[in-house]
ChimeraX commands (.cxc) that place a marker at each C-alpha (Angstrom):
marker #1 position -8.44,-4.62,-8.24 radius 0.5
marker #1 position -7.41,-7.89,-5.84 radius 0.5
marker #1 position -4.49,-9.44,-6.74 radius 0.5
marker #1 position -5.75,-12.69,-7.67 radius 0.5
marker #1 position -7.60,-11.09,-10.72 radius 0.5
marker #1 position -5.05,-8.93,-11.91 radius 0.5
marker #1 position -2.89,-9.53,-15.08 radius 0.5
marker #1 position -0.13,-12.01,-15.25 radius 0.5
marker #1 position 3.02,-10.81,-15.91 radius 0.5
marker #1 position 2.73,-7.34,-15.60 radius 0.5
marker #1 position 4.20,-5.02,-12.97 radius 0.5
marker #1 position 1.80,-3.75,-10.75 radius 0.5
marker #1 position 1.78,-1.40,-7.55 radius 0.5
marker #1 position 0.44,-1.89,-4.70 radius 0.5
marker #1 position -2.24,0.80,-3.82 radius 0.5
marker #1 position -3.64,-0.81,-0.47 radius 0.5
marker #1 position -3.51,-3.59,1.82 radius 0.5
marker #1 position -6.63,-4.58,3.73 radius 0.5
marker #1 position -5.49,-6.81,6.86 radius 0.5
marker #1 position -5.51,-5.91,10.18 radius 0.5
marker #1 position -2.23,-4.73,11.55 radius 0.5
marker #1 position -0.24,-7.68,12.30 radius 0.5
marker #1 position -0.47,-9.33,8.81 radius 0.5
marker #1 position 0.23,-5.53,7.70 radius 0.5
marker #1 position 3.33,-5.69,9.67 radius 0.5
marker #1 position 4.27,-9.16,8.32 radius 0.5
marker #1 position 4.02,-8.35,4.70 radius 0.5
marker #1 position 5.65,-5.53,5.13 radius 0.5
marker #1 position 8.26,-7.12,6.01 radius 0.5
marker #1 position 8.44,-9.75,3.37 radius 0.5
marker #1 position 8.59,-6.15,0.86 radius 0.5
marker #1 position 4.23,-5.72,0.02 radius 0.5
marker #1 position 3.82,-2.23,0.76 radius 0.5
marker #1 position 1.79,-0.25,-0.15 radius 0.5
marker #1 position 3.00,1.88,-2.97 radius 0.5
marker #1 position 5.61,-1.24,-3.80 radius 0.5
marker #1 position 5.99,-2.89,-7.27 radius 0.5
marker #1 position 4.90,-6.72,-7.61 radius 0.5
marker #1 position 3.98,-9.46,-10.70 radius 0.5
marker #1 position 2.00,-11.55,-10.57 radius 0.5
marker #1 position 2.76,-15.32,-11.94 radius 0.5
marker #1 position -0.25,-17.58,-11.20 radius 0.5
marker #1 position -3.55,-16.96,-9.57 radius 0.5
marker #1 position -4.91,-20.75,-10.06 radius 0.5
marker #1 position -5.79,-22.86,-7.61 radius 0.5
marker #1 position -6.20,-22.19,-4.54 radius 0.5
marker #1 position -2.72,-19.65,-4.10 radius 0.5
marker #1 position -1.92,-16.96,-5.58 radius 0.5
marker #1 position 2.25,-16.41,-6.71 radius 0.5
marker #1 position 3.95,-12.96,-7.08 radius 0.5
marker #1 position 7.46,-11.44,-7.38 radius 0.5
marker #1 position 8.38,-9.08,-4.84 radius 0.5
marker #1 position 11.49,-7.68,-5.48 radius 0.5
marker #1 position 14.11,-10.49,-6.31 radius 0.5
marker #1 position 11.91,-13.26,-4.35 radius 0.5
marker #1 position 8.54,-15.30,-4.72 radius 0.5
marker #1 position 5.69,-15.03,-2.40 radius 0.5
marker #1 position 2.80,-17.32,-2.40 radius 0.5
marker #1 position 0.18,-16.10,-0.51 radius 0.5
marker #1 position -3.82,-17.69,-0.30 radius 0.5
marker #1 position -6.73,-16.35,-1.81 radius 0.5
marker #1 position -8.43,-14.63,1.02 radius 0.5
marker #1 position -5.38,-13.06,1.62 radius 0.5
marker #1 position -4.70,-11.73,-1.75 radius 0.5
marker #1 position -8.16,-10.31,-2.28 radius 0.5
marker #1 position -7.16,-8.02,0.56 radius 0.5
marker #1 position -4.34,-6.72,-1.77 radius 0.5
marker #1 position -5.24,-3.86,-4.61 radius 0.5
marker #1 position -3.20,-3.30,-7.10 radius 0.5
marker #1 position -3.30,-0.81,-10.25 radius 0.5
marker link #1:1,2 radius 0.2
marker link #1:2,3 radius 0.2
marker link #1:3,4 radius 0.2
marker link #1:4,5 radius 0.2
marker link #1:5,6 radius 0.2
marker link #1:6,7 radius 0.2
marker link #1:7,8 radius 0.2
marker link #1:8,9 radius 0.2
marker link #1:9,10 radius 0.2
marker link #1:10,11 radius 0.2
marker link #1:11,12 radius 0.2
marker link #1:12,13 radius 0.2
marker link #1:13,14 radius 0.2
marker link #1:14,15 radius 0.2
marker link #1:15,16 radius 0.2
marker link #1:16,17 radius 0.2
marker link #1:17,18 radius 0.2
marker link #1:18,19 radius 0.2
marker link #1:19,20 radius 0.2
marker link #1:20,21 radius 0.2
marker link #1:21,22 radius 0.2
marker link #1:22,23 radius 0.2
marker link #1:23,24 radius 0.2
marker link #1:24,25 radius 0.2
marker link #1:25,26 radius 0.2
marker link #1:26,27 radius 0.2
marker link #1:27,28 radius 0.2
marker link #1:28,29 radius 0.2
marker link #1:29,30 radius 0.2
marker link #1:30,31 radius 0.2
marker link #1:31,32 radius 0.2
marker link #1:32,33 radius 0.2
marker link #1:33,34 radius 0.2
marker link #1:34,35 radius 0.2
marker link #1:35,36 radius 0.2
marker link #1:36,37 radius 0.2
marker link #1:37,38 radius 0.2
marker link #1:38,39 radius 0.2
marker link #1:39,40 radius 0.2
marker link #1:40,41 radius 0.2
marker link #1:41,42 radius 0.2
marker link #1:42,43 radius 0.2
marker link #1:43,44 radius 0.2
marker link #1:44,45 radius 0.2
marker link #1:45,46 radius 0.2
marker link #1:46,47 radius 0.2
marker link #1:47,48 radius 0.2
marker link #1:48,49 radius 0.2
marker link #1:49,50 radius 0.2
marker link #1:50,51 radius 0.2
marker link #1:51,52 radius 0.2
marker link #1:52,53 radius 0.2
marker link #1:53,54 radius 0.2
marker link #1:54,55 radius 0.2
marker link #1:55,56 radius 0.2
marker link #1:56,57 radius 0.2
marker link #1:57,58 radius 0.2
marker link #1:58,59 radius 0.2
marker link #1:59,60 radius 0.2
marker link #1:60,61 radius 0.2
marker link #1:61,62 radius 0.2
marker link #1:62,63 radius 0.2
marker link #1:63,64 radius 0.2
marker link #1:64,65 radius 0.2
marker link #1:65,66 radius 0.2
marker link #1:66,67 radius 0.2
marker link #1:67,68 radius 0.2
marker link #1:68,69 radius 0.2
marker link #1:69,70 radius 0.2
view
């Protein structure tokens, strides 16, 4: 399922990221891989907030529906 309609609160991993390869690379970097842990914390609006690691990412919707989680 996309991030945005996943559970808040719970730790998820990251099965796949749909993007092409240079957003790929970028969250990568930032620690959303695939096979990484994240939790989500709000999904209204128009953004969509997660813990990675220590840190907070916001990221938009159309980005985060390229995100599954399980």
């Amino acid at each position: 399922m996309p991030i945005a309609i996943a559970p808040q609160g719970r730790e998820l991993k990251i099965r796949k990221v749909g993007a092409d390869e240079k957003t790929k690379k970028h969250l990568q970097e930032l620690g959303l891989t695939e096979g990484g842990a994240i939790t989500l914390v709000s999904s209204d609006g128009g953004n969509v907030i997660v813990i990675v690691k220590e840190g907070r990412l916001c990221l938009d919707k159309t980005l985060a529906g390229k995100i599954l989680v399980a």
